[in-house]
C-alpha positions as CSV (number, residue, x, y, z in Angstrom):
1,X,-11.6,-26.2,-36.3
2,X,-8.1,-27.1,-36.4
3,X,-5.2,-26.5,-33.3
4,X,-3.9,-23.9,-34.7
5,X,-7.3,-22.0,-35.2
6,X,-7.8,-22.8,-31.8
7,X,-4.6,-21.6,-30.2
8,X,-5.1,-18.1,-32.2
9,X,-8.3,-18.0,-30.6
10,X,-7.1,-18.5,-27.2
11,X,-4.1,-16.2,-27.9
12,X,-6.5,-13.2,-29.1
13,X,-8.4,-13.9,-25.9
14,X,-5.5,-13.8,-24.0
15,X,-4.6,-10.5,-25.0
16,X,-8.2,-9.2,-24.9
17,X,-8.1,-10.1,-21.2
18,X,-5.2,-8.8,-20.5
19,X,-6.0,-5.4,-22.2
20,X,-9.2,-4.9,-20.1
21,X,-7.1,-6.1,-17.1
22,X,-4.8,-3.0,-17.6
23,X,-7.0,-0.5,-18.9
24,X,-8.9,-0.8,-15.4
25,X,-5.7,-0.6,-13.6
26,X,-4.8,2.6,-15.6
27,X,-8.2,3.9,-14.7
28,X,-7.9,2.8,-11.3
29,X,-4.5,4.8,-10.6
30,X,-5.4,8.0,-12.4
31,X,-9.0,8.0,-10.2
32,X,-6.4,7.8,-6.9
33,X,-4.2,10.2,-8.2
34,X,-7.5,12.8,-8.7
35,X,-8.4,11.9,-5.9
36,X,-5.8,12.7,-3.9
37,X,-5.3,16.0,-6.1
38,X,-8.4,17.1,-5.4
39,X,-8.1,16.2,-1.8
40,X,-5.4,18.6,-1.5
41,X,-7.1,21.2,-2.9
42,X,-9.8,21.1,-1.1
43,X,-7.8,21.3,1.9
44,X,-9.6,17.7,3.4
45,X,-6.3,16.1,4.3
46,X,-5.3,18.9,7.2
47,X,-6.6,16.9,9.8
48,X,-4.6,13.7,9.0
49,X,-1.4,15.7,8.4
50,X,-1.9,17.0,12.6
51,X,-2.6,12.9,13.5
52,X,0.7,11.8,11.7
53,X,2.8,14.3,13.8
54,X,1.1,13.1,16.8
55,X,1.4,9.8,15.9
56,X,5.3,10.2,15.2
57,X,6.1,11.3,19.0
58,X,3.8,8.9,20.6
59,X,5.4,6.2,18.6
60,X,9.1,7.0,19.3
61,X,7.9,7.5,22.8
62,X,7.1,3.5,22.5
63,X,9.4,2.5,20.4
64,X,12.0,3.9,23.7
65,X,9.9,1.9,26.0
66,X,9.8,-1.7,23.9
67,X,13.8,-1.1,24.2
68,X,14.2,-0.7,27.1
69,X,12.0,-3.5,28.2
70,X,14.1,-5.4,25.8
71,X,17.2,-5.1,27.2
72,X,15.9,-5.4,30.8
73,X,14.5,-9.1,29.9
74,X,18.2,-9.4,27.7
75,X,19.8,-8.4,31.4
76,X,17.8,-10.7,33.2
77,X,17.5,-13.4,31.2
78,X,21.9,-13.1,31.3
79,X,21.9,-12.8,35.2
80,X,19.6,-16.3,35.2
């Protein structure tokens, strides 16, 4: 078997990986996108929808207290 047999070889296994490689990544995104399809029409994501809006407040009601703690330690740390 010659070099160049060999490097066809290895280029036609190459591409043979890489096609499987893809393929499952195709299959894999157009099983999430059912998913999520049928998700939504089974009405199963209500629930989350509710804890994200919680979620939002609560957060912005911490993200106001980390700031002002910030600029307390900023205040103090200029006073010392």
């Amino acid at each position: 078997m010659t070099i160049v047999d060999m490097l066809g070889q290895s280029l036609i296994l190459t591409g043979l990986g890489l096609a499987v490689v893809f393929t499952f990544l195709i299959i894999m995104i157009c099983v999430m996108y059912g998913s999520s399809a049928l998700i939504r029409a089974l009405k199963l994501d209500k629930k989350e929808k509710e804890s994200q809006k919680n979620s939002s407040a609560s957060s912005s009601q911490n993200n106001e207290s980390v700031i002002a703690a910030i600029a307390a330690a900023i205040h103090d740390k200029q006073l010392h």
